[in-house]
C-alpha positions in Angstrom: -11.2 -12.8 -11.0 -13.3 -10.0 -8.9 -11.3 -6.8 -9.7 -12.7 -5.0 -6.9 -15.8 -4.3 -4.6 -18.5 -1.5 -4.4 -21.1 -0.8 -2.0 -21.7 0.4 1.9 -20.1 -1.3 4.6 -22.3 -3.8 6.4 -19.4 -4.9 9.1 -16.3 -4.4 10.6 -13.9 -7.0 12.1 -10.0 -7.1 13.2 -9.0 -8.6 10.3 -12.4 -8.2 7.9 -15.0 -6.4 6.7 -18.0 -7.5 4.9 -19.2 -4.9 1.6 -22.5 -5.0 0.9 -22.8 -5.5 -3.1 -26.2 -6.2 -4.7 -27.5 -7.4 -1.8 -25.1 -9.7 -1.0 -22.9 -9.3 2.2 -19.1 -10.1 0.5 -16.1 -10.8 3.4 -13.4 -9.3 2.4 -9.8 -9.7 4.9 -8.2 -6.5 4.8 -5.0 -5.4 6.3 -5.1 -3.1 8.9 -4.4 -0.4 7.2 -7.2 -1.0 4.5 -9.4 -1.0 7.6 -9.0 2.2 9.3 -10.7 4.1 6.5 -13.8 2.0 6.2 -16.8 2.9 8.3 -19.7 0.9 9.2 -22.7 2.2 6.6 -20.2 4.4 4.4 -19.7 3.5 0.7 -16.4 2.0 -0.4 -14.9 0.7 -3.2 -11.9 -2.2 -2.3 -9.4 -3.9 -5.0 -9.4 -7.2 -5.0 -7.7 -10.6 -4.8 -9.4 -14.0 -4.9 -6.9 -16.3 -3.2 -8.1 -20.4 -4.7 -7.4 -22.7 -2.6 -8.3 -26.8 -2.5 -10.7 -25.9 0.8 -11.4 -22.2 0.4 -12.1 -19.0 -1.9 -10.8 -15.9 0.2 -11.0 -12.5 -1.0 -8.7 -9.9 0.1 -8.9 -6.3 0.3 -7.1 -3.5 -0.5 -7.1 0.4 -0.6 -5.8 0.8 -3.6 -4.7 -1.0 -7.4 -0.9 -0.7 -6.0 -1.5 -2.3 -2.8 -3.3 -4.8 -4.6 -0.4 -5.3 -7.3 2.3 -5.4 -4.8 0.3 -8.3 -2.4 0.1 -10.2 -5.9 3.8 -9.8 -6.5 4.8 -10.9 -3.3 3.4 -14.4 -3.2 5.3 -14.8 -6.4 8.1 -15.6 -4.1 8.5 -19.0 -2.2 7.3 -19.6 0.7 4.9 -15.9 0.7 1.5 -17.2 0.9 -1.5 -14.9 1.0 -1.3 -14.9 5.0 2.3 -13.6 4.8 1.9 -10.8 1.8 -1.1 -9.2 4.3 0.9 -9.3 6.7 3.9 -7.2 4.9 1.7 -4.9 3.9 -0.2 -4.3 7.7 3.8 -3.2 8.8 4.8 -1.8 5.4 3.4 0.3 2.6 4.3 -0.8 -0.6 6.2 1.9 -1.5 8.2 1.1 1.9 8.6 -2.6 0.6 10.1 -1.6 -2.6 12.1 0.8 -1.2 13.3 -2.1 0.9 14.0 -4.6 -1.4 15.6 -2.3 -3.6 18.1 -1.3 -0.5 18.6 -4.7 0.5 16.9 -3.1 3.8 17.0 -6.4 6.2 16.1 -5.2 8.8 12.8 -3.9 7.5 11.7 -7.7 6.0 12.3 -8.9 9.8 10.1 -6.5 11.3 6.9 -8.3 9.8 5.8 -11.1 11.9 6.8 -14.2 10.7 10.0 -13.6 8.8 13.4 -14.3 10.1 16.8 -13.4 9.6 17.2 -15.9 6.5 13.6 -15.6 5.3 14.3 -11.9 4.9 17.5 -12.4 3.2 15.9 -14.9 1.1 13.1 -12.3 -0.2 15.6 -9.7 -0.6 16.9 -11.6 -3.4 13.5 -13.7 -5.0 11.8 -10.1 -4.9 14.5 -7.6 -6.5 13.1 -7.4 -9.7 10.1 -7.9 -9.1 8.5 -5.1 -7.1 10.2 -2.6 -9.4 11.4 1.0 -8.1 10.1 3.1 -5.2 7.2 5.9 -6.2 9.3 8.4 -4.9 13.2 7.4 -6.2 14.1 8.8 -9.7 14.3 6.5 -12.6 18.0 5.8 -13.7 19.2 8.6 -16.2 16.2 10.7 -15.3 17.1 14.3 -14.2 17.2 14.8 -10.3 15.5 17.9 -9.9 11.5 18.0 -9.1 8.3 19.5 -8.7 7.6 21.0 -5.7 4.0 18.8 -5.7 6.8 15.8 -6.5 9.3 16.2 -3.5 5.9 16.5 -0.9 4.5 13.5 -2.5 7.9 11.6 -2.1 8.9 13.1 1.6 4.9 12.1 2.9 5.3 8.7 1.1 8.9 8.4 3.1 7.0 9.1 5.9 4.6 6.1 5.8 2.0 7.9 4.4 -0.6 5.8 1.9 0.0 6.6 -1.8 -3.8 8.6 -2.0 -3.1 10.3 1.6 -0.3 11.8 -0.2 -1.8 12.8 -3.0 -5.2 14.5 -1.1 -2.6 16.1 1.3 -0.6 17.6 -1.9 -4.0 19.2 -3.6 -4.7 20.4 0.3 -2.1 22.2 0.1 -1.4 23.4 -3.8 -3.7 26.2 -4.0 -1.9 28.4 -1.0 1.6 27.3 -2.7 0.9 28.5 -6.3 -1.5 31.6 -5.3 -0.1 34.6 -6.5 2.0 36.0 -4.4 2.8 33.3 -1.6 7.0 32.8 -1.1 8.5 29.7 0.5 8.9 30.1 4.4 12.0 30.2 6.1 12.1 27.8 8.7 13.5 30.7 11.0 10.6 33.1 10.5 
């Protein structure tokens, strides 16, 4: 398995990009997503997934280890190819997808193209266990009350944020929150 990729960015396509590593020009499909923070001649480091197939070896892309993870986890269920995973992640984050398999959120599953009314239904039940628990949502007999830095993380998550956008935004912002001195805003003032 190739874990992950490291080097400058040779080329940009819709659906690809090609990392330069050792000299070798490595296609990598990417959602689009993964895309929009690559740049032509910048270093970047991509997980990994090599899909087998009888006619082909793809490699797919991702962001991050959890992207990565959840892409695996999703063609565990039948009839989710490699195609179709990609897909769910270019509409939903992954914390978004666990979030809406652990609601039974159908609506969400339909919005990807390619999956129906019964596909989506179908998911919601292969993938239950699967995906695990939502980043943000508390674990079961785990105290309700967080972190400031937690609740941010959580809400920009909610928001459709990726995982390390929410985490950079959250350090952005820490040391003007815990200076000495600072009080929490009202949102009337």
């Amino acid at each position: 398995m190739i874990a992950f990729v490291s080097g400058p960015v040779a080329a940009l396509a819709p659906d690809s990009a090609v990392v330069e590593v050792g000299g070798i020009g490595i296609a990598v499909q990417c959602s689009p997503n993964t895309l929009s923070g690559l740049r032509v001649g910048r270093p970047a480091k991509l997980a990994t997934s090599l899909v087998v197939r009888e006619d082909s070896l793809t490699l797919y892309g991702f962001a991050d280890d959890d992207e990565r993870q959840v892409f695996e986890l999703l063609q565990t269920a039948s009839g989710v190819g490699p195609r179709l995973a990609q897909a769910m992640l270019a509409v939903h984050s992954p914390d978004t997808l666990r979030r809406a398999v652990a609601t039974g959120d159908e609506k969400a599953l339909v919005a990807v193209p390619g999956i129906g009314k019964k596909g989506a239904q179908k998911l919601l039940l292969e993938l239950k266990d699967r995906l695990g628990a939502p980043v943000g949502a508390p674990a079961v007999g785990t105290p309700v009350t967080q972190g400031w830095r937690d609740q941010l993380h959580a809400a920009l998550i909610g928001l459709g944020y990726a995982t390390r956008e929410a985490e950079e935004a959250v350090a952005a912002v820490a040391p003007q929150a815990e200076a000495p001195g600072a009080r929490p805003r009202s949102v009337s003032s």
